[in-house]
C-alpha positions in Angstrom: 4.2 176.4 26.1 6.7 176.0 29.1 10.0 175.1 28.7 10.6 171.9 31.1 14.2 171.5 30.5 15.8 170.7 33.9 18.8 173.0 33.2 16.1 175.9 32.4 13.5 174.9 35.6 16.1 174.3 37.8 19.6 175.7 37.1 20.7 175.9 40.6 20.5 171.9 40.7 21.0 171.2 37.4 24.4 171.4 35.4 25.3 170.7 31.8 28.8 169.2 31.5 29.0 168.0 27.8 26.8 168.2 24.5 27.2 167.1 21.2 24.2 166.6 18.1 24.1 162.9 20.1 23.7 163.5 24.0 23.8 165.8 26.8 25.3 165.1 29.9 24.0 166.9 32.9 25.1 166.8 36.5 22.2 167.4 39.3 23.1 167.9 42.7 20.9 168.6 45.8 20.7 168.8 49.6 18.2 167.1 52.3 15.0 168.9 51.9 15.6 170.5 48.3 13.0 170.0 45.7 12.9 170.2 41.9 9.9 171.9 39.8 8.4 169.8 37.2 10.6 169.4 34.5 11.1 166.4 31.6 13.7 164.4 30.6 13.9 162.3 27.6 15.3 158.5 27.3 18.7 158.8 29.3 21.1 156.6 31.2 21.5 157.5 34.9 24.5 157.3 36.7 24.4 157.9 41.0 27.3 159.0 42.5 25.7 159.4 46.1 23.4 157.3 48.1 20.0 158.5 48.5 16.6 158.9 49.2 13.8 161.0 46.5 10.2 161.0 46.0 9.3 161.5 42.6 5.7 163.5 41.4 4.5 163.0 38.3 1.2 161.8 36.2 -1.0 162.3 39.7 1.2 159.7 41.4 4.3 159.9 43.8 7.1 156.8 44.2 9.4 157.3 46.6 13.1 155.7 45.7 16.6 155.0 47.2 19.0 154.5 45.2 22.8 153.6 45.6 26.0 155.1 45.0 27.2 153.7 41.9 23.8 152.3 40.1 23.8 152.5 36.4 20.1 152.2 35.4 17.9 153.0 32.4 15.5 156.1 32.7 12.8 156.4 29.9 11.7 159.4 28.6 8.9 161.3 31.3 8.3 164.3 33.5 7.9 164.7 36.8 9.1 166.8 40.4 11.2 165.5 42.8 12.3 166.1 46.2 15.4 164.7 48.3 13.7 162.6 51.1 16.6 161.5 52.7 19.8 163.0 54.8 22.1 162.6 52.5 23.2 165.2 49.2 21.5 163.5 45.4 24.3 163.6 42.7 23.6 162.0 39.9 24.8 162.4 36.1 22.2 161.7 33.5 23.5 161.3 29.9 20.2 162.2 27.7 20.0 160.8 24.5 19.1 163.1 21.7 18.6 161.5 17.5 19.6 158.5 16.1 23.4 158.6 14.9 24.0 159.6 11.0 25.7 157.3 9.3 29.6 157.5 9.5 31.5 159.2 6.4 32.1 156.2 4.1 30.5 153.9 6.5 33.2 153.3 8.7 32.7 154.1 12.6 35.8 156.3 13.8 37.7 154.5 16.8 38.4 155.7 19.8 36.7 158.4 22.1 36.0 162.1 20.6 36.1 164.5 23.2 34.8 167.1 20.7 31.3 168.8 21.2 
């Protein structure tokens, strides 16, 4: 069996910037002309930070997107390729969402952020 983790298939693009037992956080960067292998990603939230342009390969079908700087938008669980269609650099950080939380010691949440792994 492969592995199609993004950070495995393509390190050179793909970053991890924070993981706990709840999510991973991975930065991806690339350039006009760059492309991605196939690779998966489960349910995740993405985040651009950059204008731009991809088409996207998966289950014998292509989509070509643009996205803009700042969208926050939903990305369910699938596997594809991509490639940067467009002339300017992707950067985008995708927060991947691993198990459902345990429930809290005692049952009651801790406040505040934990910037613990």
């Amino acid at each position: 069996m492969r592995d199609l983790d993004p950070v495995v298939t393509d390190g050179d693009l793909y970053r991890v910037v924070f993981e706990n037992d709840r999510v991973r956080v991975l930065e991806y960067r690339d350039r006009p002309g760059e492309r991605t292998t196939p690779h998966a990603h489960p349910d995740s939230v993405m985040y651009t930070l950059t204008d731009f342009r991809r088409r996207l390969h998966g289950a014998g079908a292509s989509r070509d997107v643009h996205m803009a700087a700042g969208t926050v938008g939903w990305l369910p669980a699938q596997e594809h390729s991509g490639e940067n269609i467009g002339d300017t650099e992707t950067h985008v950080i995708f927060v991947e969402l691993k198990d459902a939380a345990p429930a809290p010691p005692g049952g009651i949440p801790a406040l505040g952020p934990d910037h613990g792994g």
